[in-house]
Every structure is written in C-alpha cells, then in structure tokens.
N, C-alpha and C positions, 0 to 999 in steps of 0.2 A: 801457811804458805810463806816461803820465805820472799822478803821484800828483796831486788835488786838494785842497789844504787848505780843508776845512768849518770855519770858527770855530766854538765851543760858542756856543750861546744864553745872553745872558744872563740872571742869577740874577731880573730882574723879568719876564722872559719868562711864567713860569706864575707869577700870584699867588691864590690861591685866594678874595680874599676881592673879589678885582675882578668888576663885572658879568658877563655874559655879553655877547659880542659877538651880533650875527645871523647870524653865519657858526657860533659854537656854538649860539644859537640853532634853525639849521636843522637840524642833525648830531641834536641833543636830540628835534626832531620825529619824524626819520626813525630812528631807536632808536627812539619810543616806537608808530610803526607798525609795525614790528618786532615789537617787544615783545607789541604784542596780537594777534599771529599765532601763540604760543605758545600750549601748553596751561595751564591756571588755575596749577597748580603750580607753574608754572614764574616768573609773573610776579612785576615786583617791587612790586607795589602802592603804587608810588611816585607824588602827584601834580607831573605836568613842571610846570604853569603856574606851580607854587611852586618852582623851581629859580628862581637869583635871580643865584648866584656862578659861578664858573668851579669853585670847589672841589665844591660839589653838585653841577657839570656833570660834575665829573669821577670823584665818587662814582656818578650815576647808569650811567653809560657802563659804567666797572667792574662793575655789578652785573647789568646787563642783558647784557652782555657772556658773561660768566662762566654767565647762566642759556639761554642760546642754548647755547652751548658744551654744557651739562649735556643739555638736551634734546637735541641732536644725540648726544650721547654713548647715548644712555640707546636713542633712539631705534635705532643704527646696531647695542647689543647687542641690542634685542628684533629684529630682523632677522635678525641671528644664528643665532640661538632656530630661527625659523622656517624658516629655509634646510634644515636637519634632516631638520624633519616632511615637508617639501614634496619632497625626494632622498629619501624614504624611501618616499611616496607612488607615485614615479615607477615600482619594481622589479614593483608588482604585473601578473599574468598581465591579459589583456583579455579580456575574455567571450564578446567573438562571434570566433571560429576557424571559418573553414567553409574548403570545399575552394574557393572563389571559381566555383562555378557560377551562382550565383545574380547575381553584377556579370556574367556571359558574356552570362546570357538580360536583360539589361536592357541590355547594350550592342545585343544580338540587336535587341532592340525600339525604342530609338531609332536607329538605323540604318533599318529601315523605315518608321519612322516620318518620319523627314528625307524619304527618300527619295519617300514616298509626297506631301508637302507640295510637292517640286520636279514635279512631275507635271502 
C-alpha cells in the first residue's frame, strides 16, 4: 500500500478571532436547526446571529455538540429502563383460553355464507 503524505495545516489555518466564512456560516445554521429539535434542557441558549468569529464558531459547535451527544445518551438509557417493564409485561397468562369451538362455528358460518353469495 502506498503511504500518502498529508502536510499539517498551517498554524493560521484556525484563527479564532477571524470572521466566519459562509461555508461556517452555513454549518452554524444547520447546528442551530439541530439544536432546536432538542428537548428545552438540553439547549444552549446561545444567540447564532451574534457569532461573529471562527472562535465563538467553534465554541458554539462544541457546545451543541456535546448537548446532542447528552440527549442521545440520556435518552438511549431511558430506553433501557423500559425495555424491562415491556419483557416483563410480555410473560403474563391471556384471558381468553377456550377449546377453539367457537373460531369452528364461525368458520362453519362464513363458508355458507360465501357459498350461499356464489349461488
């Protein structure tokens, strides 16, 4: 396999204090639509239209990030939880037990009854 050599990015690559392009621009939107598909708790009541740098670009990311993450987490143990009650739910007896006469005389009866409709 041939190795590819990747150069590091240069050190003015991320400067925190430089605008925001529209390419983070648009990244900052679609996090903030994200974001308000979470539960209240979870969000970061951050207003986007005041993010200005790449550094608050990159603090917001982190924080909505990490609150996605927390909800998915929180959410996958209350799941859990319920998986439980619901396999424990499942063991109980069923109520109606009959000897299956009663499905015989209804099959009995739709049978004549078809039959009686081709006539």
């Amino acid at each position: 396999m041939t190795l590819i050599h990747v150069p590091r990015p240069p050190k003015s690559a991320m400067n925190p204090d430089r605008p925001v392009s529209s390419l983070l621009r648009t990244q900052i939107e679609h996090l903030h639509e994200a974001e308000q598909r979470l539960p209240l708790r979870y969000r970061t009541n951050i207003y986007v239209n005041a993010i200005k740098t790449q550094g608050e670009a990159a603090q917001y990311s982190r924080e909505v990030t990490e609150a996605i993450q927390n909800a998915h987490g929180d959410a996958a143990a209350a799941r859990a939880g319920r998986v439980i009650d619901i396999a424990a739910g499942a063991h109980e007896p069923t109520a109606n037990k009959g000897t299956g006469a009663s499905k015989r005389k209804k099959k009995e009866k739709k049978s004549t009854v078809k039959g009686e409709r081709r006539k």
